[in-house]
Backbone as CSV, one residue per row, in Angstrom:
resi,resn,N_x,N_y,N_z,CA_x,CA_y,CA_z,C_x,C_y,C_z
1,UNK,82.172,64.134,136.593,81.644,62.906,136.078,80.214,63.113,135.552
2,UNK,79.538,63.491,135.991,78.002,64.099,135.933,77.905,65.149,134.431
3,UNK,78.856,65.715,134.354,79.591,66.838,133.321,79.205,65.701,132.058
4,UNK,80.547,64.741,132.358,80.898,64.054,131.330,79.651,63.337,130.907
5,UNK,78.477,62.447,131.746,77.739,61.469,131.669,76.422,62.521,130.899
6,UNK,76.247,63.608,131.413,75.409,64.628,130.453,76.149,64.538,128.915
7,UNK,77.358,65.279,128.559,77.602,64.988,127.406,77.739,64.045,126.693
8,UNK,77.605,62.566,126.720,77.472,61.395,125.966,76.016,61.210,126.084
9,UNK,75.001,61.791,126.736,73.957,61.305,126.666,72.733,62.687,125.677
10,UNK,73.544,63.943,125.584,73.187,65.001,124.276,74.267,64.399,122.929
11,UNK,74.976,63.457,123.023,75.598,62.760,121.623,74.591,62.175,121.417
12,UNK,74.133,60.860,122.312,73.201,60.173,121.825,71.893,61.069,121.542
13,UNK,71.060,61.941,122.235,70.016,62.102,121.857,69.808,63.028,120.760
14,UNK,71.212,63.438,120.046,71.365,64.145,118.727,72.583,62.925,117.387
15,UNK,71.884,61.742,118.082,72.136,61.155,117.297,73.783,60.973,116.251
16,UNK,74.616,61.590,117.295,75.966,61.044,117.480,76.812,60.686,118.215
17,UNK,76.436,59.773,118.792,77.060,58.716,119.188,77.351,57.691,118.744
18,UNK,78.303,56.731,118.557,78.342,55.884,117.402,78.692,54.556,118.048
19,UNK,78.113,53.343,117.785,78.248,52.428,118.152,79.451,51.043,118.333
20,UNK,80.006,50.660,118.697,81.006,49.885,118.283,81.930,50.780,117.178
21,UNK,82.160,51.996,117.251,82.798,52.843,115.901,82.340,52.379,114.395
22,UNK,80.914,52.214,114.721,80.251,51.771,113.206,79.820,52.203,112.895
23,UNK,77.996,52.280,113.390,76.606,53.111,112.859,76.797,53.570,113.693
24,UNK,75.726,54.871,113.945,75.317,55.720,114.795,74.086,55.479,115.556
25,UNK,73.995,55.736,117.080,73.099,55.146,117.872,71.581,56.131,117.343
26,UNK,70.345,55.425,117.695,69.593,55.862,117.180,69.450,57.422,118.163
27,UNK,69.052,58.632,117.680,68.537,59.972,119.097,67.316,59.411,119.752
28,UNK,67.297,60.397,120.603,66.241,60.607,121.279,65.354,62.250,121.318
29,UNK,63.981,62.029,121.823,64.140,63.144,122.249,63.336,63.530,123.321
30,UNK,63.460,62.579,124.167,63.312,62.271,126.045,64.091,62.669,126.949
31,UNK,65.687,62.306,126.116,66.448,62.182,126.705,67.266,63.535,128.036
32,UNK,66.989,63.384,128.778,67.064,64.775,129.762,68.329,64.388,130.446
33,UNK,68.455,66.283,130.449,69.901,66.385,131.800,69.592,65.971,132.760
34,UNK,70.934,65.143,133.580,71.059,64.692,134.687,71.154,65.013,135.731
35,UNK,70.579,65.660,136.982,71.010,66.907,137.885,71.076,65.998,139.279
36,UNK,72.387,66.557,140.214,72.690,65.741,141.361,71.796,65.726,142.178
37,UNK,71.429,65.098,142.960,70.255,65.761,144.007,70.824,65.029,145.490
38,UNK,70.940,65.925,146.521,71.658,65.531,147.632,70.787,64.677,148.204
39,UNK,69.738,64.668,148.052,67.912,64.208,148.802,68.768,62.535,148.264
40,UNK,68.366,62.430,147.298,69.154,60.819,146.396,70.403,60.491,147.203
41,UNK,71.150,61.147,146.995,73.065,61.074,147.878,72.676,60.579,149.167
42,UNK,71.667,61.223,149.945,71.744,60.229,151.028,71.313,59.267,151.716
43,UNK,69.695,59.225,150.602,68.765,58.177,150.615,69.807,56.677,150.041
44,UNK,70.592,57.311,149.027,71.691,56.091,148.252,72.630,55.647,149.865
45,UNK,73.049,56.435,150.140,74.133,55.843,151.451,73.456,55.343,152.571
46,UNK,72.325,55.950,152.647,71.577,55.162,153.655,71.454,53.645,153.784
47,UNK,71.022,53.935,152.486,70.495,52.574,151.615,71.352,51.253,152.025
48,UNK,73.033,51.833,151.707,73.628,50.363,151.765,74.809,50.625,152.693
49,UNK,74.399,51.645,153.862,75.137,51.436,155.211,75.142,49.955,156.089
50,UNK,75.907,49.616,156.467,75.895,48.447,157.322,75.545,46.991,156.119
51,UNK,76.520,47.145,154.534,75.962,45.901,153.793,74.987,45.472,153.990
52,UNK,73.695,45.482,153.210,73.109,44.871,153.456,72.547,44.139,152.392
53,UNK,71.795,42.630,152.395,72.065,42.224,151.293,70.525,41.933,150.177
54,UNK,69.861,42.789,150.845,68.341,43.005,150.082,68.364,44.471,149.404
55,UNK,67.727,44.878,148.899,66.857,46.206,148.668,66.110,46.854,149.862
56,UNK,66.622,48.198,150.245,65.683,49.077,150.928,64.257,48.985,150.749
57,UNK,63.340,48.895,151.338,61.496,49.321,150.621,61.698,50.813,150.141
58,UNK,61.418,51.034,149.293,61.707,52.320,148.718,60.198,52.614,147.449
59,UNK,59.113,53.127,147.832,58.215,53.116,146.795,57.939,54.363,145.736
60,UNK,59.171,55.260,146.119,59.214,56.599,145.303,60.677,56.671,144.464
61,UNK,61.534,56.145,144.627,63.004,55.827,143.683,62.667,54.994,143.413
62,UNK,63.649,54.372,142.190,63.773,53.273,142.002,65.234,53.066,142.458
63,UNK,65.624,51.762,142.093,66.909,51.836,142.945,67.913,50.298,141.943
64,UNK,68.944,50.611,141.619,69.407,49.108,141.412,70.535,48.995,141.809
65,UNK,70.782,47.849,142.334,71.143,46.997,143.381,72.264,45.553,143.014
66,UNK,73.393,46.020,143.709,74.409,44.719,142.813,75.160,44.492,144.130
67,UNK,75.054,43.612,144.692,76.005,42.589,145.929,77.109,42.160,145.412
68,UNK,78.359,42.394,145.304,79.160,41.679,145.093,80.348,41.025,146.417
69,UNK,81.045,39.785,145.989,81.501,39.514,147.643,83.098,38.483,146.893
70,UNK,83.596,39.570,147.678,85.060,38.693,146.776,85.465,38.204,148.123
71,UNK,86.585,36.978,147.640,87.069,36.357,148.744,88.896,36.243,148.341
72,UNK,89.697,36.688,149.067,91.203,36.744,148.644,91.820,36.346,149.380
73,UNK,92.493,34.982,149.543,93.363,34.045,149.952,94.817,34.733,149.979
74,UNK,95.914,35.035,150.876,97.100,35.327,150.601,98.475,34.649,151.864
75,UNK,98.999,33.536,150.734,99.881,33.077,151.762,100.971,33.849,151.678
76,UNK,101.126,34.491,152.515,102.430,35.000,153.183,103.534,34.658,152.800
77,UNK,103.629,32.715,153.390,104.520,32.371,154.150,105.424,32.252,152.701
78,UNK,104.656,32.260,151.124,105.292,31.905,150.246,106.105,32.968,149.368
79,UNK,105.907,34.049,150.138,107.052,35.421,149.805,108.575,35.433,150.081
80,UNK,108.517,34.525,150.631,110.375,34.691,151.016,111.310,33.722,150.320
């Protein structure tokens, strides 16, 4: 995945990548490889062990943050 998310992001910063299959997105040339870092992997799981429903204090990552909370009703009794 990391593979893949590097190569769409050297399309864009060589300026082919194409938008809606129209124009072409503008390059870059900021744009840097992505490298895993285990230090992140477990600061990330730390992070949102035990749901929780704020942001970690974290003043050296940045971090973003999406709660989502589904609720699924299933009567049974109306399968037979």
């Amino acid at each position: 995945m990391l593979h893949d998310h590097n190569l769409y992001r050297s399309r864009i910063a060589q300026s082919l990548a194409v938008h809606s299959g129209s124009s072409p997105l503008p390059g870059g040339s900021n744009i840097r490889k992505v490298v895993w870092s285990c230090e992140l992997e477990e600061l990330a799981s730390a992070a949102v062990r035990g749901c929780p429903t704020k942001r970690a204090p974290n003043n050296t990552y940045g971090q973003n943050y999406e709660l989502s909370v589904y609720c699924y009703f299933h009567d049974f009794g109306r399968l037979s």
